[in-house]
C-alpha positions as CSV (number, residue, x, y, z in Angstrom):
1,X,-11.6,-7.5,-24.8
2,X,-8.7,-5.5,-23.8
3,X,-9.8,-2.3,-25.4
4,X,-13.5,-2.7,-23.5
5,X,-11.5,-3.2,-20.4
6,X,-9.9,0.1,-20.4
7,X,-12.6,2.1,-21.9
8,X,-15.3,1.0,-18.7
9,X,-12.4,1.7,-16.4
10,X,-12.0,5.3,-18.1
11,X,-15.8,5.7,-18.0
12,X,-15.7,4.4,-14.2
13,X,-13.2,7.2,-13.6
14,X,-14.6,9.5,-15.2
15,X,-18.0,8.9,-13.4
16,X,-16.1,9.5,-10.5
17,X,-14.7,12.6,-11.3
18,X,-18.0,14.0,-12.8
19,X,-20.4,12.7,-10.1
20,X,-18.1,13.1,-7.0
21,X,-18.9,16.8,-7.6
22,X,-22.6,17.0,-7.3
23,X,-23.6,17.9,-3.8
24,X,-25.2,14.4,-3.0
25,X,-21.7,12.3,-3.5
26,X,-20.2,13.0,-0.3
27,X,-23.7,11.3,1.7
28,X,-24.2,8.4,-0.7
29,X,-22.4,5.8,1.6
30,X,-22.5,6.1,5.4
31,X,-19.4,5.6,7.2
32,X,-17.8,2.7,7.1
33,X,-19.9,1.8,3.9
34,X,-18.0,4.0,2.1
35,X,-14.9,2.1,2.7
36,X,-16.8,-1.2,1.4
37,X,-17.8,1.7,-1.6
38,X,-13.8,2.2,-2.3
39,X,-12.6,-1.5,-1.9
40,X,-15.5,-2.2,-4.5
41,X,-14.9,0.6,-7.2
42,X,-11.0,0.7,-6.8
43,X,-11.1,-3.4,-6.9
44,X,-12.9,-3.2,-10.3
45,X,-10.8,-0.6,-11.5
46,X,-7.9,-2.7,-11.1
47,X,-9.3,-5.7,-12.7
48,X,-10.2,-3.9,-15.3
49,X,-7.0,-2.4,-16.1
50,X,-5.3,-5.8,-15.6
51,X,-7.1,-7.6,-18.2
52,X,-6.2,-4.2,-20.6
53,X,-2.8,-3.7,-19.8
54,X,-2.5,-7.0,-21.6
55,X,0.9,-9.5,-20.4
56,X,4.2,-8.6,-19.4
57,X,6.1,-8.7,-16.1
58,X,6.1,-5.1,-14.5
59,X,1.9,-5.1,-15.4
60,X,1.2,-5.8,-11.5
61,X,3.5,-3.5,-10.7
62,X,2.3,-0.5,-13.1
63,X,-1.2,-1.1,-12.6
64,X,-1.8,-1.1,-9.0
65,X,0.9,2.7,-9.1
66,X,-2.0,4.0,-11.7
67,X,-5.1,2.9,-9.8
68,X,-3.8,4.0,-6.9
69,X,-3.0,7.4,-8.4
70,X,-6.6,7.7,-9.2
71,X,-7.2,7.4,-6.2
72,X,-5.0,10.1,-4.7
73,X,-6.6,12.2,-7.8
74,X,-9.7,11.5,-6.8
75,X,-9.1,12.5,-3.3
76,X,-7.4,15.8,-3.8
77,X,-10.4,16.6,-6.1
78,X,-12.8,16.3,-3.2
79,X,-10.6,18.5,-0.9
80,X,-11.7,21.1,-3.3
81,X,-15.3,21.0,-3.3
82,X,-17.2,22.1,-1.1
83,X,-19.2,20.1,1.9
84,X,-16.3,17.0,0.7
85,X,-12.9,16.1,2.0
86,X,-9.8,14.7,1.2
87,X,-9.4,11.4,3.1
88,X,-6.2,8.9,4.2
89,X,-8.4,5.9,4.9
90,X,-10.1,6.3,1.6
91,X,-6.7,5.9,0.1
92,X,-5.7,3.1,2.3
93,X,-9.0,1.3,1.1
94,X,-8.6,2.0,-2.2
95,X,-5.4,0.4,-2.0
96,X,-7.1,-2.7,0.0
97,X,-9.2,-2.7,-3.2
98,X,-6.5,-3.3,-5.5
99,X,-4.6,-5.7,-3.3
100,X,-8.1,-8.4,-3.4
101,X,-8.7,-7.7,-7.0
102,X,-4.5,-8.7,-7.4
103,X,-5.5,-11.8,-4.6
104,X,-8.2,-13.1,-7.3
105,X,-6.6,-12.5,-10.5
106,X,-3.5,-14.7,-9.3
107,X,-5.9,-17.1,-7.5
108,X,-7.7,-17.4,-10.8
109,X,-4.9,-18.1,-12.7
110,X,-3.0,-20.5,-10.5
111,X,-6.5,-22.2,-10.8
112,X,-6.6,-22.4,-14.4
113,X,-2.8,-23.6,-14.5
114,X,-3.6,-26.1,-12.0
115,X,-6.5,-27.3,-14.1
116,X,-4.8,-26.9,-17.6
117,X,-2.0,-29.2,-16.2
118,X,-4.6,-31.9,-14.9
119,X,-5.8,-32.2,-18.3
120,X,-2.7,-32.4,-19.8
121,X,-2.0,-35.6,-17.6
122,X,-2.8,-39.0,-19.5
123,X,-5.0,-40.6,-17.8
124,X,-3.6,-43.5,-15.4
125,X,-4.8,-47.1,-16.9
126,X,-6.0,-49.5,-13.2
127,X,-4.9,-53.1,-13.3
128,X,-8.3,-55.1,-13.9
């Protein structure tokens, strides 16, 4: 599971590398869809690099530095093409991306700790 992880975050970036260069890229998503665009792709990314950087206390951390450096990749790529542009607020979403995917992997697991220690619980026996 983590290998497949990586490898559709590395074809995700990829696709953005590749495809951000055709001349349709920069007028697939109207302003301020494109923000929703970023949130959504960057979000992924970051879940997807979670589950494949595998357990271990700086993996936050590390993970949210490299998608976020894809990100300023990505954006210094488009200031050199032509009719695209190098963007702060695509950074800053991008980075508002990561911090929901972060938001729902921790939400998730506190759930499944919750749960795990409910079930753990023996049941409490009523007076009849």
């Amino acid at each position: 599971m983590r290998l497949v992880s990586v490898l559709v975050a590395a074809a995700i970036v990829i696709g953005l590398f590749v495809l951000g260069e055709k001349p349709y890229a920069g007028s697939l998503f109207p302003t301020p869809w494109d923000k929703l665009a970023h949130i959504s792709v960057y979000g992924t990314i970051a879940i997807l690099l979670w589950i494949g950087a595998g357990n271990g206390p700086h993996r936050p951390g590390a993970v949210a530095l490299f998608v976020l450096a894809i990100g300023l990749l990505d954006e210094l790529h488009q200031a050199g093409i032509p009719g695209r542009s190098a963007d702060v607020s695509d950074l800053v979403a991008d980075a508002v991306g990561i911090g929901i995917a972060f938001y729902l992997l921790r939400s998730r697991k506190a759930s499944a700790a919750q749960e795990a220690a409910r079930q753990s619980q023996p049941a409490l026996k009523g007076n009849p």
